[in-house]
C-alpha positions as CSV (number, residue, x, y, z in Angstrom):
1,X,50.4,-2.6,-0.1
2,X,47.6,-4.3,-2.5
3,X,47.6,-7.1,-0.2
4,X,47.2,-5.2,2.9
5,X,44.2,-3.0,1.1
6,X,42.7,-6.9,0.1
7,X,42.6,-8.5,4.0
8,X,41.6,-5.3,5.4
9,X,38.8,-5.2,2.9
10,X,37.8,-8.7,3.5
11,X,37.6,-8.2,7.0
12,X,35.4,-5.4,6.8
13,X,33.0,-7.1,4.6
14,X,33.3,-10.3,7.2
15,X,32.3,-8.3,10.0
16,X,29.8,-6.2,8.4
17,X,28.3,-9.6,7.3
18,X,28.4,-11.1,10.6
19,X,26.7,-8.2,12.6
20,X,23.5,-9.1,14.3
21,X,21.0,-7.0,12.6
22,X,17.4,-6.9,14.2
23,X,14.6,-5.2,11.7
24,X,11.4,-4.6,11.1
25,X,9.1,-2.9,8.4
26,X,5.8,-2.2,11.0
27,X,8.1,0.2,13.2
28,X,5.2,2.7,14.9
29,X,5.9,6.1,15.6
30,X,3.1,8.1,16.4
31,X,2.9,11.9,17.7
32,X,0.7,14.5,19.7
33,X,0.2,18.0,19.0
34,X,-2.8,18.7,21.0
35,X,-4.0,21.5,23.0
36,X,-6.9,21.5,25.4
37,X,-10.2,22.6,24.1
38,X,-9.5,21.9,20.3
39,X,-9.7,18.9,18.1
40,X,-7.0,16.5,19.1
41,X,-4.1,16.6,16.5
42,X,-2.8,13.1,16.9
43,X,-1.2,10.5,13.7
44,X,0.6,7.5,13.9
45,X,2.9,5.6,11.1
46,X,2.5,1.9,11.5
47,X,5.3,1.2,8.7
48,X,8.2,2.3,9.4
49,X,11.6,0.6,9.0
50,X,13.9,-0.2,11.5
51,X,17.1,-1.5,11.7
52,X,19.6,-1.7,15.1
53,X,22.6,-3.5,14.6
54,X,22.9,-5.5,18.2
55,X,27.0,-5.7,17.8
56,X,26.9,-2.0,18.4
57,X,23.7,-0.5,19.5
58,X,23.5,1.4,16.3
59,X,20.0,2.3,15.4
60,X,18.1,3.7,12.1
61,X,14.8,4.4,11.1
62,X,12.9,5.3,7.9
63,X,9.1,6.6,7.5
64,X,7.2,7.9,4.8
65,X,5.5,10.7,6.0
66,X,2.2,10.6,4.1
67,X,2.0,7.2,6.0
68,X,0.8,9.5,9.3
69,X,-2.8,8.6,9.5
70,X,-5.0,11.4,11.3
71,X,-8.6,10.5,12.4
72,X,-10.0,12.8,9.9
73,X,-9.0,13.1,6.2
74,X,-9.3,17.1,6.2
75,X,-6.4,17.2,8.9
76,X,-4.1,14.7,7.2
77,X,-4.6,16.4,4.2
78,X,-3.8,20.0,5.4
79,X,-0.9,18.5,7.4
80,X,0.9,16.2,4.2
81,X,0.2,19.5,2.2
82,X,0.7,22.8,4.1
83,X,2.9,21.9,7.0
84,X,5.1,18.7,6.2
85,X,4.7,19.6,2.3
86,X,5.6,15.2,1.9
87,X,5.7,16.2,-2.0
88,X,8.7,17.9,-1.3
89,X,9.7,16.3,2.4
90,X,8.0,12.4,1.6
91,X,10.7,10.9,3.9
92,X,11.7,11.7,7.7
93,X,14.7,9.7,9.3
94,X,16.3,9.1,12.2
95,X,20.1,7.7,12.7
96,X,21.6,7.0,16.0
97,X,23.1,4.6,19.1
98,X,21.2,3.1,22.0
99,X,24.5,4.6,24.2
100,X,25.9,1.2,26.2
101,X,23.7,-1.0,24.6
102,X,24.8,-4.9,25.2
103,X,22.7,-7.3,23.8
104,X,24.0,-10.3,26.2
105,X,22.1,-8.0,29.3
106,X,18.6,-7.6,27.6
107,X,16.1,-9.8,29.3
108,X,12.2,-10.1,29.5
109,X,12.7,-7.2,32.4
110,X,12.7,-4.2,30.7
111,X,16.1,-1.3,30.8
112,X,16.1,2.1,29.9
113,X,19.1,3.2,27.2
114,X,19.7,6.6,26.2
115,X,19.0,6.9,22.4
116,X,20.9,9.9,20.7
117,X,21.1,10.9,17.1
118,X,20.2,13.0,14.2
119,X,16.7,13.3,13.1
120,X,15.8,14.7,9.5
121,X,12.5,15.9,9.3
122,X,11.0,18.3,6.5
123,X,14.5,18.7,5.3
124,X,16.0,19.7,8.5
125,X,18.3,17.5,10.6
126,X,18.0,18.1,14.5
127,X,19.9,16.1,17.3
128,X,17.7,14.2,19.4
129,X,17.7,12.7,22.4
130,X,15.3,10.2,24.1
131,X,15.0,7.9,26.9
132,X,14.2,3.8,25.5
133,X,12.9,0.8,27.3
134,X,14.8,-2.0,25.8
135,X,14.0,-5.8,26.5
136,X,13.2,-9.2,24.9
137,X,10.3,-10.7,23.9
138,X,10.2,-14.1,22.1
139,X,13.7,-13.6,20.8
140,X,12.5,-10.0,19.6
141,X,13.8,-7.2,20.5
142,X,11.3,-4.4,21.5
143,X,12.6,-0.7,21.7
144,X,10.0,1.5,23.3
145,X,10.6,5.2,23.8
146,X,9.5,8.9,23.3
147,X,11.1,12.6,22.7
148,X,9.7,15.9,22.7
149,X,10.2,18.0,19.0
150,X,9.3,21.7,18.2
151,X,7.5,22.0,14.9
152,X,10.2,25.3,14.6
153,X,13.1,24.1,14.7
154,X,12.3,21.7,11.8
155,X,11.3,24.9,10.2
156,X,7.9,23.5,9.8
157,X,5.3,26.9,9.3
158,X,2.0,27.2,11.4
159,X,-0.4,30.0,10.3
160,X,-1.2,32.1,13.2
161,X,-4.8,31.2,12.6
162,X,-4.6,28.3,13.4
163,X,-1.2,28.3,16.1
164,X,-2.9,28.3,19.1
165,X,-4.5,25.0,18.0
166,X,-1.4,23.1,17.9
167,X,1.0,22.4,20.8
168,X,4.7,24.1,20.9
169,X,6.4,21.0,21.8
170,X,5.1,17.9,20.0
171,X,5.3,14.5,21.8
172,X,6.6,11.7,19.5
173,X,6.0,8.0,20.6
174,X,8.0,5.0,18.6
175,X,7.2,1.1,19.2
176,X,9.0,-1.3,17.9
177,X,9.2,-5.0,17.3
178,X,12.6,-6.2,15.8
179,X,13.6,-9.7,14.9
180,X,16.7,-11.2,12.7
């Protein structure tokens, strides 16, 4: 039995070892919550990590949510303190596939994937779906893609002062650059 447990575990390691892993630390994901005639509510995140395994189509981000820059400093402020609360929430996360990704079909011409998986934001994890142009770029892969999220059902709280300022459905935008 021991030896059994000992090549299975060896192979495991082997192929984990082997997998083509693409990465990147300047991942951006950026999103919109604007509503016409107020102050656009806009932030993007130029640092987040990503990593897609290109054996599976396996794909997993990591952001620290403070690193949402706003054009002004009173909105980030009232967003990393009364609506994200990033001293209790610092971290939002996403873990998923790119659904019948192959990385022997990616070219310079752009193909849309599905991307589905579980997003944790605020302490909530919601599935998520999303529609991603994949292709390559100087032996980089680029994943390009968007999704819709409701500030609700992450359980995020908008005072009703200020709700009609910010849209329903927010519009989240990632761009990213991955190498080996």
């Amino acid at each position: 039995m021991k030896p059994i447990i000992l090549i299975t575990s060896i192979f495991l390691t082997t192929t984990l070892a082997f997998a083509q892993k693409y990465s990147t630390k300047t991942g951006k994901v950026a999103f919109e919550a604007s509503v016409p005639l107020f102050e656009d509510v806009y932030a993007e995140n130029n640092a987040a990590t990503v990593i897609l395994n290109a054996d599976t189509g396996e794909i997993a981000s990591l952001a620290m949510v403070k690193d949402f820059k706003f054009k002004t400093s009173l909105m980030q402020e009232h967003f990393n303190e009364n609506y994200a609360e990033t001293a209790k929430y610092p971290k939002t996360s996403f873990k998923g596939k790119i659904s019948n990704f192959n990385k022997g079909d990616l070219s310079a011409k752009p193909k849309t994937y599905t991307v589905t998986g579980t997003l944790n934001f605020h302490g909530v994890d919601r599935p998520v779906q999303s529609s991603a142009t994949v292709y390559l770029k100087d032996d980089k892969i680029i994943v390009q893609g968007k999704f819709v999220a409701k500030p609700a059902d992450f359980k995020v709280k908008i005072p009703k002062m200020v709700m009609a300022k910010i849209a329903e459905n927010v519009d989240v935008n990632y761009n990213f650059t991955l190498q080996k």
